[in-house]
N, C-alpha and C positions, 0 to 999 in steps of 0.2 A: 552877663552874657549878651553879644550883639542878636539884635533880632535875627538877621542873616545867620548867624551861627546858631542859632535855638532852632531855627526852620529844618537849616541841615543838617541838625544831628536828629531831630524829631524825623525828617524822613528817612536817614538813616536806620534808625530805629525802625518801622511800616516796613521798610525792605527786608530786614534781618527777619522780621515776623513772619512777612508772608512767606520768603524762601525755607524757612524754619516749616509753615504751617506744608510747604510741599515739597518736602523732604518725610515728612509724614505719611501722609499721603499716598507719597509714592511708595511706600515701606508697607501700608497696608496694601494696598492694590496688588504688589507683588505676593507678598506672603497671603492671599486670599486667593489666586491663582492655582492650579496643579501645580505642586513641588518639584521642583530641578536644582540642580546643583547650586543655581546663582541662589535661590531663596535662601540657602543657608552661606552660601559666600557674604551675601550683602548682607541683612538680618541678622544671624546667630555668631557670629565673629565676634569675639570683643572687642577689635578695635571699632568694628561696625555698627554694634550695637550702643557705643559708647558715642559715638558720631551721632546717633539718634536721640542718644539724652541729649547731650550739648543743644540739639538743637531743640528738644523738649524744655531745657531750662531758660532756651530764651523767653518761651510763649508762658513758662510758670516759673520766675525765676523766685520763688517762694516756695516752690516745689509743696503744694498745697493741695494741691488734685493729683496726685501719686503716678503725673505724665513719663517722669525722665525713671523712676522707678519699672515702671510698666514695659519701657524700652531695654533695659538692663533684664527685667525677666527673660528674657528671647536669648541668651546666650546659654543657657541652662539644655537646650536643644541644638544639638550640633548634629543630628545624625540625620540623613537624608532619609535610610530605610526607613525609620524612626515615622518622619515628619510626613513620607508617604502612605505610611500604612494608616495614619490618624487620618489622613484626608479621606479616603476612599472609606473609613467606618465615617466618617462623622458627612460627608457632602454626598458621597456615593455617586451613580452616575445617573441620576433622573432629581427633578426638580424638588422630588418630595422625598428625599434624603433626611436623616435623623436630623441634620440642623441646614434646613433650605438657606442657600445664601443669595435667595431673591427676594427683592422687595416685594414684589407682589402677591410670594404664598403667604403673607402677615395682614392679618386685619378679616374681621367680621364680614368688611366691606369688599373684599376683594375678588371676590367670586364676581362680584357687579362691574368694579372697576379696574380690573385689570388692565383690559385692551386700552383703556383712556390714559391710563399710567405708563405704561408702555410707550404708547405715542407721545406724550410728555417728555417724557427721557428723552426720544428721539429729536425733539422738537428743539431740548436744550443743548443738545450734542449737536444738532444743525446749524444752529447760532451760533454757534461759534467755530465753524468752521473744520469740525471735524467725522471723518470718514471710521467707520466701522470696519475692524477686520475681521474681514467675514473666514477668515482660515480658523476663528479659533473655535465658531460654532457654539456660540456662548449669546446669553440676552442682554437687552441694555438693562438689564434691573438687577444684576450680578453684583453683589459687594464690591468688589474690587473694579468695576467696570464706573460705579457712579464713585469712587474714592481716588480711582484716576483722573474724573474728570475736575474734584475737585482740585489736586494735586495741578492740573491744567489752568485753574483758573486762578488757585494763590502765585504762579508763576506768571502767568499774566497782569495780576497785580502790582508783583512786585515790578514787572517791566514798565507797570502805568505809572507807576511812583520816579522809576528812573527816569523816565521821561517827562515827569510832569505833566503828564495829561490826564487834565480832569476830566474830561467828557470817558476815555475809556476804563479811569480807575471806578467813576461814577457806576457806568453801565458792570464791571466786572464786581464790584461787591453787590451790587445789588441781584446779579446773577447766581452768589454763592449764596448770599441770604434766603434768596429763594427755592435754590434744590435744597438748601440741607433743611429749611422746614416743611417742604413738600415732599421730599424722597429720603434720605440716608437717616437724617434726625428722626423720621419719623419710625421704622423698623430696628435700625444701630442696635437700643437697648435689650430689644428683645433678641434680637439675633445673638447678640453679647450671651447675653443671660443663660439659653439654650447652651451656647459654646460651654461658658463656666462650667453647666451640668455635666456634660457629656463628655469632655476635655478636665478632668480635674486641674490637673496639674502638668498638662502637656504644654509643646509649643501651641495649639490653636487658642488656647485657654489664655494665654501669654499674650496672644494676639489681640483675641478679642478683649482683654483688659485695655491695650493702646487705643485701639479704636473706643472703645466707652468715655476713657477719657479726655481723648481727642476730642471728641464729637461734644460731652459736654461742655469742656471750655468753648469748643465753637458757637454752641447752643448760646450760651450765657454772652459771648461777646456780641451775637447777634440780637439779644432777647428775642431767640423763637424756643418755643416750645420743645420739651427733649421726650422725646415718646415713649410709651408704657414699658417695664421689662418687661412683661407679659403680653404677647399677641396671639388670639386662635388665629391656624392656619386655613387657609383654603380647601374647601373640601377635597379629599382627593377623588371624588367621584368626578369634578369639573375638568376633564379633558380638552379645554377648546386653547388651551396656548402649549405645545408640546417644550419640550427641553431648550431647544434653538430656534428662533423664527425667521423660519424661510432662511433669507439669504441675510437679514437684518442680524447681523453677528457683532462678537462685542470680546476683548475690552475695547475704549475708542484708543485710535492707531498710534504707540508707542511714539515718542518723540514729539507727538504734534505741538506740544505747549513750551518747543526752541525759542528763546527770545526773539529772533531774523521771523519769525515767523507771524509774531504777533504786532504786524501792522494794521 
């Protein structure tokens, strides 16, 4: 094979992954949101669902980490009542809900370092150039709000590889390397873990299986660390970050990671 053809298929290849890695992504973000119609249109359909292994067995085509498996679990849950009524037991409507899907109620440490995490999030959703929708009244430490973003950033990649640019494929993995050992990687497992408990055998349970092993393989590609399944919570006596902050709202704003977009 000519070098020129080995180049082009090998980025070939980087492109399929990352669009694969946010296609993912975008599947958790949604299904981690309150439930609406689309959640079970996109997600629990089989042709849907089946559309999510495909792109699962690009990133495991050994299917070795049970990724395209984990995305086939989710058609088993077609009913919206169903899928609403599990949200509101399992997330409830305040932070300290039977399984918080914030980063910051996880860890020993978080009663300390919240507000710094917090502003972190915000610091990396700044960088690259995206706005907060503040209509949804949500944190930047939300499940689905940091699995958008990365979803935002594997499309980015994939644009850097299209374009061949090094300076922004450089700067955009090293961005995702860094949230997901400092934020998602780091709580993911336990949040997982809690779901399995509480969700035996529902769609959340479904979910958060995708994300575990989502987040592994990314864990392992990046060699960062995949955090505890076990986390204590934040005390709930700590009152100083209420449910929504302020006007700082989240998930970050639908659509913003258009390829026309990422110049």
């Amino acid at each position: 094979m000519e070098p020129e053809t080995f180049k082009a298929n090998l980025q070939a290849a980087e492109i399929d992954a990352a669009l694969s890695r946010a296609v993912l992504y975008s599947a958790l973000a949604l299904g981690f949101r309150p439930p609406e119609e689309e959640t079970i249109t996109r997600l629990c359909s089989k042709d849907r669902s089946a559309a999510l292994a495909e792109a699962a067995a690009l990133l495991d085509p050994d299917q070795e980490s049970g990724l395209a498996a984990a995305c086939l679990g989710l058609t088993a849950h077609a009913s919206l009542l169903t899928v609403m009524a599990s949200h509101r037991r399992l997330f409830g409507h305040t932070a300290r809900s039977g399984v918080p899907p914030y980063e910051t109620e996880y860890g020993a440490e978080a009663l300390f370092q919240q507000p710094q995490e917090l502003g972190d999030l915000h610091g990396f959703y700044n960088a690259f150039g995206l706005a907060l929708n503040r209509a949804e009244h949500e944190r930047a430490d939300h499940v689905s709000c940091e699995c958008e973003f990365l979803a935002f950033l594997a499309l980015k990649e994939a644009y850097a590889l299209e374009r061949d640019d090094a300076a922004m494929l450089e700067e955009t993995r090293k961005a995702e390397r860094l949230f997901l050992r400092d934020h998602l990687a780091r709580f993911l497992p336990a949040f997982a873990n809690k779901l399995a408990r509480e969700d035996q055998s529902g769609f959340y349970h479904a979910l958060g299986e995708l994300a575990r092993h989502l987040i592994a393989r990314e864990c392992a590609r990046w060699n960062v660390p995949l955090g505890p399944r076990s986390l204590s919570l934040r005390p709930a006596t700590d009152d100083r970050v209420p449910m929504a902050c302020g006007t700082d709202s989240c998930p970050a704003m639908p659509g913003a990671a258009e390829p026309d977009e990422m110049e």
